[in-house]
C-alpha positions as CSV (number, residue, x, y, z in Angstrom):
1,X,-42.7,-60.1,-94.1
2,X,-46.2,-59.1,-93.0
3,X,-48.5,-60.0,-90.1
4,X,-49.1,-63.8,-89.2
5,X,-52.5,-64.9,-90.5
6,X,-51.8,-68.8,-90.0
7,X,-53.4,-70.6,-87.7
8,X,-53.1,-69.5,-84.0
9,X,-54.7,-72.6,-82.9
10,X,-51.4,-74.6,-84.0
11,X,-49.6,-71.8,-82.5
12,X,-50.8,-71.6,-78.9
13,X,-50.2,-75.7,-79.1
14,X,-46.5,-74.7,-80.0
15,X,-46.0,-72.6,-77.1
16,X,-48.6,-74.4,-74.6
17,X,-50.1,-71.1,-74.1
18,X,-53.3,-69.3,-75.2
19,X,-52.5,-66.5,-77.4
20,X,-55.9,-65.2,-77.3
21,X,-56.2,-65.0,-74.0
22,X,-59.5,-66.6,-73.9
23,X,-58.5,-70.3,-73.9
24,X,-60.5,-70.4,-76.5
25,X,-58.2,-72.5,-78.4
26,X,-58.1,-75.2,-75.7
27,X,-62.0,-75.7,-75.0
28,X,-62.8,-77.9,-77.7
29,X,-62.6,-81.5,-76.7
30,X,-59.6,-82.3,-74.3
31,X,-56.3,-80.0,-74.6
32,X,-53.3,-81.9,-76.6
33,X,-50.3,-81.6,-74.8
34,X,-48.3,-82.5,-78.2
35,X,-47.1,-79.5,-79.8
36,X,-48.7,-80.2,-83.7
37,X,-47.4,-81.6,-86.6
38,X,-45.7,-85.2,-87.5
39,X,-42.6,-84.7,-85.1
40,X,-45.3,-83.1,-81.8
41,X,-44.6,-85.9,-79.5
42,X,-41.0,-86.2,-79.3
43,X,-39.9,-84.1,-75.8
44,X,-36.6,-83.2,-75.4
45,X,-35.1,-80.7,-73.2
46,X,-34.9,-77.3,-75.3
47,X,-31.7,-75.3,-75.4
48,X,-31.5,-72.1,-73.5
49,X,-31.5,-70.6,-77.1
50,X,-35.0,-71.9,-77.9
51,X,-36.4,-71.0,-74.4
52,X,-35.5,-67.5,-75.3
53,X,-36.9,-67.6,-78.7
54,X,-40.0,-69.1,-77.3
55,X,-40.4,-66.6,-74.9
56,X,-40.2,-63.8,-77.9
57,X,-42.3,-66.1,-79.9
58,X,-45.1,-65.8,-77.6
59,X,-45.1,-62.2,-77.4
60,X,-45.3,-61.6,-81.0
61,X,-47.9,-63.5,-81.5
62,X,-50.1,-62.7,-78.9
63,X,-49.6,-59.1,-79.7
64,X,-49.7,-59.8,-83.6
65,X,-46.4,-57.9,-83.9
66,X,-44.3,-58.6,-86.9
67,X,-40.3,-59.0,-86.2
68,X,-39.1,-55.3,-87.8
69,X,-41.7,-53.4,-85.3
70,X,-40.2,-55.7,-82.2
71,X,-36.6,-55.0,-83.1
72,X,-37.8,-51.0,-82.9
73,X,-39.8,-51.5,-80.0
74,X,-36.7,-53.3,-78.2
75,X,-34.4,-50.7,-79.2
76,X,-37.0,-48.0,-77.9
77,X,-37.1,-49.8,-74.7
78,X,-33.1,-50.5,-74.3
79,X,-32.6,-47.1,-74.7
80,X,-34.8,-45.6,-71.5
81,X,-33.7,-46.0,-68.0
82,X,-35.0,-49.8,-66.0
83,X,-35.3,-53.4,-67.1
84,X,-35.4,-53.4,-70.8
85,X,-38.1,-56.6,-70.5
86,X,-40.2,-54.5,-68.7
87,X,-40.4,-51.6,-70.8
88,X,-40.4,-53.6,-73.7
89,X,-43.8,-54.7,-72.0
90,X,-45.0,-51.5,-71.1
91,X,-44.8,-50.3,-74.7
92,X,-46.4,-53.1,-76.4
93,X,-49.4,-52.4,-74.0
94,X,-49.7,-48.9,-75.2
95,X,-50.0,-49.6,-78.3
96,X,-53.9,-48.3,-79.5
97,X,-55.0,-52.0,-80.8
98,X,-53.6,-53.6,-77.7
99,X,-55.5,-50.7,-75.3
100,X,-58.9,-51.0,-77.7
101,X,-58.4,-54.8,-76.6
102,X,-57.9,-54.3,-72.9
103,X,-60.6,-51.9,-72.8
104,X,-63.0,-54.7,-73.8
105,X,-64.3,-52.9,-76.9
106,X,-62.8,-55.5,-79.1
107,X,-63.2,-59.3,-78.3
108,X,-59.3,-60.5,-80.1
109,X,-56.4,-58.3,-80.3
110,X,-57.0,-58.9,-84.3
111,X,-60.8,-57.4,-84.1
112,X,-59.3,-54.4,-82.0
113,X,-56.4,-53.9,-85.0
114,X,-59.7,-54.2,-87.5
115,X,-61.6,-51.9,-85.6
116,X,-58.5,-49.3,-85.4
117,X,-57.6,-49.9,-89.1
118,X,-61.6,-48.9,-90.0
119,X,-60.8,-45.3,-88.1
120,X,-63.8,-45.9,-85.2
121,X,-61.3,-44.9,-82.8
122,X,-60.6,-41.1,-81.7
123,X,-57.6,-40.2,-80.1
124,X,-57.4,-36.9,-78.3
125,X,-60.3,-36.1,-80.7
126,X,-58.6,-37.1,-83.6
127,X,-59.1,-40.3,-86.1
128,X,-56.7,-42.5,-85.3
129,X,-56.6,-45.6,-87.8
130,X,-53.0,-46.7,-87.3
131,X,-52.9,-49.8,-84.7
132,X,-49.1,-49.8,-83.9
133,X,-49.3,-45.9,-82.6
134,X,-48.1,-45.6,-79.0
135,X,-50.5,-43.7,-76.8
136,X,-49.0,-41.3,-74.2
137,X,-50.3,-41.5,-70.3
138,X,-53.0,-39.0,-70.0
139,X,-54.8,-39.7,-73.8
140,X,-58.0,-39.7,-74.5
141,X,-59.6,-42.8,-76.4
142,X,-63.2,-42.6,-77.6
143,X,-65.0,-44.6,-79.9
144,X,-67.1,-42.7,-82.6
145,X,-70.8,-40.9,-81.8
146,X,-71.9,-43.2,-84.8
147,X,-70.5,-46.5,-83.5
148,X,-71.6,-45.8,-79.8
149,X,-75.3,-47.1,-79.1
């Protein structure tokens, strides 16, 4: 199974958040408090089960992260010392995509991927074109002399 590349309108009207990050998704016209589809309206009090799954939901699609790299990530993040949620967290943000994003040199966590994927990112003064690759503390992330005006 790849990548999502649905809608993440419907999505972030699933999970009642913005998965964007730019509430982008709930400026047009008046925000539906329905999640979508035929069955949207009926409310009824989810399962500690499906809060869970929720809550893993939203991260994987906010960071566009497909479920075999989670499972790694959350093994890599059992395995060091802490609270696994938290360095779970810590190592989706330093991923290269999600930094290019933070950095504001992408506008969507899906440009920042394109933008990665095209090689216009330098890593320690090497091309770097791969947007899952963790970058250590201390790297150095430059955009290329062609791309910089």
């Amino acid at each position: 199974m790849s990548r999502f590349i649905g809608s993440i309108f419907k999505k972030s009207r699933r999970y009642g958040i913005s998965l964007l990050e730019n509430n982008k998704e709930f400026t047009k016209g008046k925000k539906r408090t329905t999640a979508p589809g035929q069955h949207g309206a009926k409310k009824s009090k989810p399962s500690d089960y499906q809060l869970h799954m929720y809550e893993k939901q939203k991260v994987r699609y906010m960071y566009g992260i497909n479920e075999r790299q989670f499972k790694t990530l959350f093994t890599l993040a059992s395995k060091k010392s802490g609270v696994t949620g938290v360095n779970l967290l810590q190592l989706v943000e330093s991923r290269l995509d999600n930094l290019v994003f933070r950095a504001g040199w992408a506008r969507t966590r899906a440009q920042a991927r394109q933008f990665v994927n095209h090689g216009h990112f330098l890593v320690d003064g090497h091309k770097a074109n791969i947007p899952s690759m963790i970058i250590k503390l201390g790297s150095v992330i430059e955009m290329k002399q062609s791309l910089q005006n």
